[in-house]
C-alpha atoms as one frame of an Amber mdcrd trajectory, in Angstrom:
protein
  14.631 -64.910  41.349  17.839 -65.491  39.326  19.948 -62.632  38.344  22.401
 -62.675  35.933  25.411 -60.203  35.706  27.556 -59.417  32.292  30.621 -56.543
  32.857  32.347 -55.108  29.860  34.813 -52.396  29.804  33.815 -48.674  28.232
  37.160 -46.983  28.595  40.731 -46.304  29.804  42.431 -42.929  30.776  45.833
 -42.691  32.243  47.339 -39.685  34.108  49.407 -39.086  36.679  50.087 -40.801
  40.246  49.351 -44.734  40.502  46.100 -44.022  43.040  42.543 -45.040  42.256
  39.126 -45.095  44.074  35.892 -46.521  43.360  32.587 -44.932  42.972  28.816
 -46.576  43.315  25.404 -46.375  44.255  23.444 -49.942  45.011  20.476 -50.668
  46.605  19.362 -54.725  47.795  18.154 -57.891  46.725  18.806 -60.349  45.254
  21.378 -62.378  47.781  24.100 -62.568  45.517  27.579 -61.951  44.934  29.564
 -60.074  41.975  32.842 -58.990  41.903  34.219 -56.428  40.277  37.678 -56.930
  38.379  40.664 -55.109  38.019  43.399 -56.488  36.244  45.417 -54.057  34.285
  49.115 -53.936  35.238  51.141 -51.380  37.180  47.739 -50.500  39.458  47.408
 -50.274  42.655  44.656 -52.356  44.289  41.471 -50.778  45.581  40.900 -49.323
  49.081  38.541 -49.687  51.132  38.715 -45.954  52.797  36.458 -45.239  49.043
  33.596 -47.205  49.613  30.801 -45.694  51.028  28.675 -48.669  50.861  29.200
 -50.954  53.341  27.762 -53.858  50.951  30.534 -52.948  48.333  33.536 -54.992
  50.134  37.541 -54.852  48.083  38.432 -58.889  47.790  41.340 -59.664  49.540
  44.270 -60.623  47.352  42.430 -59.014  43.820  42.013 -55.995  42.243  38.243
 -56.343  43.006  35.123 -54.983  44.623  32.589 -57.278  46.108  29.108 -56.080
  45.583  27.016 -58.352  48.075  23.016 -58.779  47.326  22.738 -57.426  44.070
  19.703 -55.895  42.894  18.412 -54.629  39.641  19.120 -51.369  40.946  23.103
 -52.038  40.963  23.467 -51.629  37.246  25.558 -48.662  36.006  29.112 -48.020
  35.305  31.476 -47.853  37.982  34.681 -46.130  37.529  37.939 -47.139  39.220
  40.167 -44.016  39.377  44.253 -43.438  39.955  46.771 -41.032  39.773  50.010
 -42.669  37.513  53.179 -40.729  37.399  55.449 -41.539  34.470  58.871 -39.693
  34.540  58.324 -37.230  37.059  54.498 -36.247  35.309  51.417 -37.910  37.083
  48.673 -38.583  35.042  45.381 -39.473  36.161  43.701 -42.908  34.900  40.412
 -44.208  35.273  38.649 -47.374  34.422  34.975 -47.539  34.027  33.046 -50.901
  34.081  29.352 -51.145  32.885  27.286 -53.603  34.994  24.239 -54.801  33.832
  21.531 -57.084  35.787  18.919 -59.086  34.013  16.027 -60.358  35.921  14.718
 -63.526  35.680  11.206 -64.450  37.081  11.127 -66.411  40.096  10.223 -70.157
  40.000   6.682 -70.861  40.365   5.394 -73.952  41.969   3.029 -75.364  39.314
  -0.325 -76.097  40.991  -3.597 -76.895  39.571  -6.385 -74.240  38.264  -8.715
 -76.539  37.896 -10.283 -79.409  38.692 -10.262 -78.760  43.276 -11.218 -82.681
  43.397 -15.042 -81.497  42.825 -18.360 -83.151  41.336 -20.240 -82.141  38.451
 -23.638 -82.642  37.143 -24.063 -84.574  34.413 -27.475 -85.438  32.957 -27.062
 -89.439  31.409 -26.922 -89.879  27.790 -25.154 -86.216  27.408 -22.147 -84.945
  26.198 -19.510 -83.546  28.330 -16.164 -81.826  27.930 -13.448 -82.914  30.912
 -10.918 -80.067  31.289  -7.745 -79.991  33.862  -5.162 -77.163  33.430  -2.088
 -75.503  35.664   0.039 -72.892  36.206   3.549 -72.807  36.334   6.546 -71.079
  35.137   7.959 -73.874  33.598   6.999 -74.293  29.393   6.226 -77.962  28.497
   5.423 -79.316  31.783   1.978 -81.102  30.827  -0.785 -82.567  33.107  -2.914
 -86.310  31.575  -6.045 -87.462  32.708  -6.057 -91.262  33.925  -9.149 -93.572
  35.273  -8.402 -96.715  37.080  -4.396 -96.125  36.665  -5.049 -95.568  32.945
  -5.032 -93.310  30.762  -8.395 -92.489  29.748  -8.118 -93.508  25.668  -7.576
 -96.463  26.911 -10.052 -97.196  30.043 -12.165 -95.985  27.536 -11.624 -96.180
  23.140 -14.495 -93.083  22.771 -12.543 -90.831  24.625 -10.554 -88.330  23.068
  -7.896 -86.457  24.819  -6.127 -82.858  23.876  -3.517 -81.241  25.096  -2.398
 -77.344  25.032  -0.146 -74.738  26.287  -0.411 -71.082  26.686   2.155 -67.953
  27.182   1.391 -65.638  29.641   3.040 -62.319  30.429   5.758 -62.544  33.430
   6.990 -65.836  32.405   4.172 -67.820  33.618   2.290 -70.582  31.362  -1.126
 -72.065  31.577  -0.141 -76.067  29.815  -3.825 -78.411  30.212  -5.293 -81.429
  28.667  -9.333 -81.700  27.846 -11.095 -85.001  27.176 -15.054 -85.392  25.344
 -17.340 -87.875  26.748 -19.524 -87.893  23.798 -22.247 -89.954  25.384 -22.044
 -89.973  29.206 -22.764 -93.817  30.053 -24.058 -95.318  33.576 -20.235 -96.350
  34.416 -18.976 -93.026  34.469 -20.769 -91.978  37.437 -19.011 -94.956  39.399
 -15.585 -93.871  38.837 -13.268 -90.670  39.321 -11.538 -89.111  36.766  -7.841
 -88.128  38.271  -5.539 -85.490  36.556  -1.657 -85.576  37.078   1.352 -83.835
  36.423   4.678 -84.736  37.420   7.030 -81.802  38.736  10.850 -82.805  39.818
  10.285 -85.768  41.696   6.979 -85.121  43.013   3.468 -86.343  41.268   0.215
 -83.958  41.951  -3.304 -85.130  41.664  -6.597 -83.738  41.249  -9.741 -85.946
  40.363 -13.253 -84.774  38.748 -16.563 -87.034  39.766 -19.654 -86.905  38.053
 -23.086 -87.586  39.425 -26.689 -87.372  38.408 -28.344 -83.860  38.759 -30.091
 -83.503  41.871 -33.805 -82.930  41.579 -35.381 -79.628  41.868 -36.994 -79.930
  44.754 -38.900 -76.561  44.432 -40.093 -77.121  41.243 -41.359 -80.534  42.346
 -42.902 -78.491  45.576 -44.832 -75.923  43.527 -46.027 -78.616  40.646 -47.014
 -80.282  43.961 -48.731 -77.356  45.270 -50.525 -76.301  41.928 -51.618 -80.129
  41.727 -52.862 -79.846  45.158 -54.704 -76.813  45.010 -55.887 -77.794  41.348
 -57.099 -81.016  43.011 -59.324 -79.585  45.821 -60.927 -77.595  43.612 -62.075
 -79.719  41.054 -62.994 -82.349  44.167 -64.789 -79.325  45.658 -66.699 -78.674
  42.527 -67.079 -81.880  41.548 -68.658 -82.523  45.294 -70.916 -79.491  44.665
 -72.716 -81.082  42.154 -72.449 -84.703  43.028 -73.275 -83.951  46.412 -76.488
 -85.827  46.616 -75.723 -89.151  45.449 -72.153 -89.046  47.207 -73.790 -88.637
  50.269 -76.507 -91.759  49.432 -73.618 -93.592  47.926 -71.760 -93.701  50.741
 -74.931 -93.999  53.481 -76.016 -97.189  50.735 -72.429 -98.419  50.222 -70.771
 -98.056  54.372 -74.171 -99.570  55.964 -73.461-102.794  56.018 -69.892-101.938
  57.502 -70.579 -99.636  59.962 -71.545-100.698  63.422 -75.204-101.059  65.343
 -75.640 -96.932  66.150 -76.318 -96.500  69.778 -80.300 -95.534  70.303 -81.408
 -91.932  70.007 -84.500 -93.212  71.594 -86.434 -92.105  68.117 -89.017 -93.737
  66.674 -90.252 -92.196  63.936 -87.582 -91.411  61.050 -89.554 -87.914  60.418
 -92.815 -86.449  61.456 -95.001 -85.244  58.372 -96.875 -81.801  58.343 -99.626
 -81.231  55.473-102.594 -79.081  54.584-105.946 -80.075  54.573-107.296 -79.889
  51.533-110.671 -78.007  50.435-112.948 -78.570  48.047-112.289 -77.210  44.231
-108.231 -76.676  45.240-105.466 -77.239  42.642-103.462 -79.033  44.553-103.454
 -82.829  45.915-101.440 -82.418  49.289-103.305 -85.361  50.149-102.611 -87.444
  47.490 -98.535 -86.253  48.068 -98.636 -86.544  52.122-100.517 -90.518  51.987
 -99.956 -92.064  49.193 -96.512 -90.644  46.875 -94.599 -89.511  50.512 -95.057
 -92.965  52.373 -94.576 -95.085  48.945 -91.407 -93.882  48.213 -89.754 -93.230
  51.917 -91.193 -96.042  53.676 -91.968 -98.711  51.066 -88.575 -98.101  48.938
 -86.461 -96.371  51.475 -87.113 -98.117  54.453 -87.697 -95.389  56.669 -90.914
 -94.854  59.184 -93.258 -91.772  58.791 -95.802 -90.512  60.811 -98.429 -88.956
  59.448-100.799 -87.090  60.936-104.291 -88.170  59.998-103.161 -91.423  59.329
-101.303 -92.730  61.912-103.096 -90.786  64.976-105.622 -92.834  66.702-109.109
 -91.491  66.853-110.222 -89.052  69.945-106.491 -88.321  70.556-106.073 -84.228
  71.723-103.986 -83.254  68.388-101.769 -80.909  70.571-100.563 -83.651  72.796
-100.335 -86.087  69.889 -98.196 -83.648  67.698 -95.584 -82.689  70.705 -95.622
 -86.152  71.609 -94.780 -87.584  68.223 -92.332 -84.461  66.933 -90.326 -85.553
  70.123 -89.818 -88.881  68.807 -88.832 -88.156  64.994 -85.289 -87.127  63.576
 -86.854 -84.579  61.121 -90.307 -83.011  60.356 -91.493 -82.919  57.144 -93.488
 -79.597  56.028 -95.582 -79.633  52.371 -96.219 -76.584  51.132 -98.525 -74.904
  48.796 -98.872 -71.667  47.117-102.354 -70.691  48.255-102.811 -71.088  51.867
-106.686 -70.384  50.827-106.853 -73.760  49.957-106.037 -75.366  53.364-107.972
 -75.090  56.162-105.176 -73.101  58.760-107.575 -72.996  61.457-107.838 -76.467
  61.418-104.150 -77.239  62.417-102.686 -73.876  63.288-102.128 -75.558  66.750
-100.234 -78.734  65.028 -98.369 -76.094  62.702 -97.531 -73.544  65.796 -96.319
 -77.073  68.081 -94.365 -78.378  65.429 -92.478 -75.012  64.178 -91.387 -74.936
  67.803 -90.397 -77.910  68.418 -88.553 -77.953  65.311 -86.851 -74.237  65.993
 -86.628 -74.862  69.988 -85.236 -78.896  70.437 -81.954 -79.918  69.716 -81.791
 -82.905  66.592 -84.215 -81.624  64.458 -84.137 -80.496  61.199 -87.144 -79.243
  59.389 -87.640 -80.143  55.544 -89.623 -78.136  53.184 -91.696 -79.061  50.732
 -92.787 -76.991  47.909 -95.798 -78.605  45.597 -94.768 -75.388  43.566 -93.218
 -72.191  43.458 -94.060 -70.092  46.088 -93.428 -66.616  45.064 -94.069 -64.846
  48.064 -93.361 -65.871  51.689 -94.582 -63.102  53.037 -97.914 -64.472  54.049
 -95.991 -66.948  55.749 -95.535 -67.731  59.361 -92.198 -66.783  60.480 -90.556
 -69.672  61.414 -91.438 -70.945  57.443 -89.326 -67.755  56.661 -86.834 -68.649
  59.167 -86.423 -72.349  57.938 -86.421 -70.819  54.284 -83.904 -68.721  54.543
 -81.461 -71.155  56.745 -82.061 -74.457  54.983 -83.998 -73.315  51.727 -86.919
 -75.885  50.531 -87.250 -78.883  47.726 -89.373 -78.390  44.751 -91.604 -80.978
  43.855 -91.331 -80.576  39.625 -93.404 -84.369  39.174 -96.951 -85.308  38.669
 -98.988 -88.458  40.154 -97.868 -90.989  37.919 -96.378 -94.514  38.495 -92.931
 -92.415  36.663 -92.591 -90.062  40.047 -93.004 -93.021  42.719 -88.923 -93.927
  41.567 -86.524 -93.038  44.851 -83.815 -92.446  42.246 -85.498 -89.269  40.824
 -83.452 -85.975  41.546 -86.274 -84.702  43.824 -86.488 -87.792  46.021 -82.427
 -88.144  46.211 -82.947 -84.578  47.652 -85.271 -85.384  50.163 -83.452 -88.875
  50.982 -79.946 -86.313  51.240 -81.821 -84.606  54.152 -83.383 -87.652  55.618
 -81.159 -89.253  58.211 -78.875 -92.465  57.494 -81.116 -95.624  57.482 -80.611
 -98.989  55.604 -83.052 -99.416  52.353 -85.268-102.159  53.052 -89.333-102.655
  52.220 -91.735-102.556  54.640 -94.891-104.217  54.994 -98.473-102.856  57.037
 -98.014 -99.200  55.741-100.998 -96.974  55.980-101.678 -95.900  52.331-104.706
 -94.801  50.830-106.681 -96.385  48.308-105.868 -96.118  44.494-108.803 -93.730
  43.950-106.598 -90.989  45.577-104.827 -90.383  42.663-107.535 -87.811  41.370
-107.579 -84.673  43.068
C-alpha cells in the first residue's frame, strides 16, 4: 500500500508571547514517515512536552513534527500554536496545516485465473475456443499463448489469437488472450498449449491439453444390458418355436463328433404299447403300431422298436415278456384312441398295468403319448394316462395312411423323434412289418 501525503497551509494568526504547541489525533498504518514543517521566522520550535502521541516525534534541528506510520486516519489539520509579544503586548499566533492521505491499492501479484495446467475434452473435427486470462493490479501487463516455443499463429496459420483487458473496481484488472481452433485436427491432441506472461523479471506458465472424450461407459453398459436382455429373449422365443428341429439339428449335426456313449445296457430304443383292434372300429392302431411306427423310426431313423405282437415269440407269458422288455427300452411308446370300446382292455390290461409302472416307478424312462385323435375326455382313463398327460402332455397324430405321412421330416414325426433319445440315422434291414394289405382298416 502506497500512501501519498500533500500539506498546504489554511491560515496564520499572531498574538502575543512567542510559545506554540501542537495538537493531533492519528491512528496506524501505513509504515511511513511525514514531517510536519514549520518555517515561519521569529518562532520558537516545537516541544515535545505537547505531544500526546507518542508516534508524533519534534525533528531535531527543524521546526517539525514527525508523524511515524501514517494511516488514512492521520488526515486533518493540525494547528501549531504560540504566544508572540510585540512591544510589551503578546499576541497569540497559530498555524494550521491540512494533511491529506491518499490511498493507493496495494500491489497485486498477477497470477493466472485460468488455465490450472488442465485437460479438456475435445471431440475431433470440432471447433474450440482456447482462453487464458489473469489478475493483477498492473494495466497492460498481457499474457500470449505459444506451442512448441511459438506463438501459436505461427505453429499454426488457422489460428487466430485475441487479446483483451478489463477494469475492475479496487484497482485490479483482468488482461487475457483467446485463440479459435476452428477445426480441431489429430496433432493437437499431441501437443500442449502453454500461456505466459512476463512480470518484472520473472516468466509464469500455465499450459491447456486436449484429449479425446472418454467413453461413456454407462451408456455403453446399459445399451449392453438392453442388447443382452433383448437378445435372450428373442433366442428364448426363437428356441420356443424352433425347439424341435434345434434339438434334431444338433443330435444329426454333433453325432459324428461326439464320442462312443458308455452302455446303458438298453436294447430296445423304446417299447411300443397299442390297442387291439375290433372288428367295425374307426381306427387302424394296427396299421399305425406295425407298419407307419416301425417305417419311419426304425427304417428312416435308425432306431429299434419292440413291438408287442410282433416281436414277442409265441407261448411267451405276456407279463414276464412286457417287464422284461420295458426294462430294456429308453422310452415306451403309448397309442391312443378315443374309444376305448374299440380295443379289447381285457386283453392287455396286464401289459398296460406292467408298463404304466414301470414307466411311473423306474428311473430312465419316459413315456410318450400317442393320440390317433383328440381325446376329449380323460376321464375314462387309467390314472397314470392322466398322470403322464398332465406332466408330459401327448402328440397328435393329424396324418392319414398314405405314402405322404411315412416322411420323418413331418412336424408330427420331428415331435416324436424330439422325445426319442439321441441315436445316429441310419436304415435298417430284417424289420418286422406287415404286409401292404394293412393299409385298409
Amino acid at each position: 500500500m502506497k500512501t501519498i501525503i500533500s500539506l498546504k497551509y489554511i491560515g496564520i494568526r499572531s498574538r502575543k508571547r512567542r510559545k506554540f504547541f501542537a495538537v493531533f489525533t492519528l491512528p496506524q498504518k501505513p509504515r511511513q514517515h511525514k514531517a510536519l514543517h514549520h518555517s515561519e521566522a521569529g518562532m520558537q520550535e516545537c516541544k515535545s512536552g505537547f505531544l500526546e502521541d507518542k508516534r508524533l516525534l519534534l525533528a531535531e534541528g527543524e521546526n517539525a513534527v514527525l508523524i511515524r506510520n501514517v494511516t488514512v486516519q492521520d488526515r486533518g489539520n493540525y494547528t501549531c500554536r504560540m504566544v508572540y509579544t510585540y512591544m510589551g503586548k503578546q499576541y497569540n499566533v497559530s498555524r494550521t496545516i491540512s494533511l491529506e492521505v491518499k490511498e493507493k491499492p496495494p500491489q497485486i501479484k498477477p497470477e493466472f485465473i485460468y488455465p490450472k495446467n488442465n485437460t479438456i475434452e475435445v471431440e475431433l473435427g470440432s471447433h474450440v475456443v482456447m482462453e487464458c486470462n489473469i489478475s493483477s493490479g498492473i494495466n497492460g501487463l498481457i499474457p500470449f499463448w505459444q506451442v512448441n516455443d511459438e506463438d501459436v499463429d505461427i505453429f499454426d496459420k488457422t489460428y487466430r489469437e485475441q487479446f483483451y483487458e478489463e477494469g475492475l473496481p479496487h484497482g485490479l484488472a483482468v488482461s487475457g488472450t483467446k485463440f479459435n481452433i476452428s477445426k480441431v485436427k489429430t496433432k493437437d491432441y499431441a501437443h500442449k498449449f502453454f500461456c505466459h506472461f512476463i512480470y518484472g523479471s520473472q516468466q509464469f506458465t500455465a499450459y491447456i491439453k486436449l484429449e479425446r472424450p472418454a467413453r461413456n461407459i454407462q451408456g455403453y453398459l446399459i445399451g449392453g444390458g438392453v442388447s443382452l436382455v433383448f437378445l435372450v429373449c428373442f433366442t428364448l422365443f426363437i428356441y420356443k418355436i424352433f425347439k424341435i428341429d434345434i434339438v434334431l439339428w444338433y443330435r444329426d449335426s454333433c453325432h459324428p463328433f461326439l464320442g462312443k456313449k458308455v452302455s446303458d445296457e438298453k436294447i430296445y430304443d423304446a417299447y411300443v404299447l397299442y390297442p387291439k383292434n375290433r372288428e367295425n372300429c374307426l381306427y387302424s392302431s394296427d396299421i399305425f403300431a406295425l407298419k407307419i411306427l416301425p417305417e419311419v423310426l426304425e427304417r428312416q431313423c435308425g432306431y429299434n422298436l419292440f413291438i408287442f405282437g410282433r416281436d414277442d415269440l409265441p407261448g411267451e407269458a405276456v407279463i414276464s415278456v412286457a417287464d422284461e422288455k420295458i426294462r430294456q427300452s429308453r422310452r415306451v411308446i403309448i397309442v391312443l384312441v378315443p374309444e376305448p370300446s374299440c380295443y379289447s382292455i381285457l386283453e392287455d390290461v396286464s401289459e398296460k398295468q406292467l408298463a404304466m409302472y414301470n414307466a411311473l416307478i423306474q428311473d430312465g424312462i419316459k413315456v410318450i403319448l400317442i393320440e390317433l385323435e383328440k381325446i376329449q375326455d380323460y376321464a375314462i382313463m387309467p390314472e397314470s394316462i392322466k398322470y403322464i398327460k398332465q406332466k408330459h402332455g401327448a402328440i397328435r397324430w393329424k396324418g392319414d395312411f398314405s405314402e405322404r405321412s411315412h416322411s420323418a421330416g413331418t412336424r408330427f414325426w420331428k415331435k416324436v423323434r424330439y422325445h426319442m433319445p439321441s441315436r445316429k440315422s441310419e436304415s435298417l434291414s430284417g424289420l418286422h412289418l406287415l404286409p401292404k394289405d394293412l393299409n385298409s382298416p
